[in-house]
N, C-alpha and C positions, 0 to 999 in steps of 0.2 A: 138868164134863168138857170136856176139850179136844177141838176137832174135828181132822180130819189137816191141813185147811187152816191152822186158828194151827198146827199142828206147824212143818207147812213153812214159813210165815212165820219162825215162832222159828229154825230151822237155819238160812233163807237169812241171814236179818241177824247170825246167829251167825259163820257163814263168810262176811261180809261184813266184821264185825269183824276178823277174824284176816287176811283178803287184807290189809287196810289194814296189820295191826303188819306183816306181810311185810313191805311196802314199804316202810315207815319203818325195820323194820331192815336189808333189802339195801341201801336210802339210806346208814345208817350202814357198814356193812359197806364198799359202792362209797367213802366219801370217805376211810374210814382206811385201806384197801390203800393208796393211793401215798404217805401218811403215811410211812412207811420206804423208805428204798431204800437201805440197805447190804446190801454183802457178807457174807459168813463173815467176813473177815480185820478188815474194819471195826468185830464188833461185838465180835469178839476183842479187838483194840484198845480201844475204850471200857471194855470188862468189866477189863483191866488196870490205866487209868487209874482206875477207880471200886476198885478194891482198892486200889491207891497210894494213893489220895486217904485212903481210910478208916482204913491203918496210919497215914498221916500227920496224924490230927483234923482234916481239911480237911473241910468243910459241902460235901454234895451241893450247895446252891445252888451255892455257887462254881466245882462240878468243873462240873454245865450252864451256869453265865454263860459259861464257855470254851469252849462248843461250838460 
């Protein structure tokens, strides 16, 4: 039988755990927001180019080596 004290032990280190993935995922979260900074018009643009590319059998790689 478990006493209340292991309880509380087992939650605190439970919510110990989880504080942690927060942080590693607001970490991840913080470094990919400035990942992008286009516009509307900008990604309207690429999304044109990546259709051209593909009526034309042009490889994704190539239509990104040009970016």
């Amino acid at each position: 039988m478990m006493t209340m004290e292991s309880v509380e032990k087992l939650i605190l280190q439970e919510l110990r755990e989880i504080k942690e993935e927060l942080k590693a995922l607001n970490s991840k979260i913080d470094n990919f927001a400035g990942y992008f900074e286009a516009d509307e018009g900008e990604l309207r643009e690429l999304m044109r180019e990546l259709e051209d590319a593909k009526k034309n059998g042009v490889k994704l790689e190539e239509v990104l080596h040009e970016l």
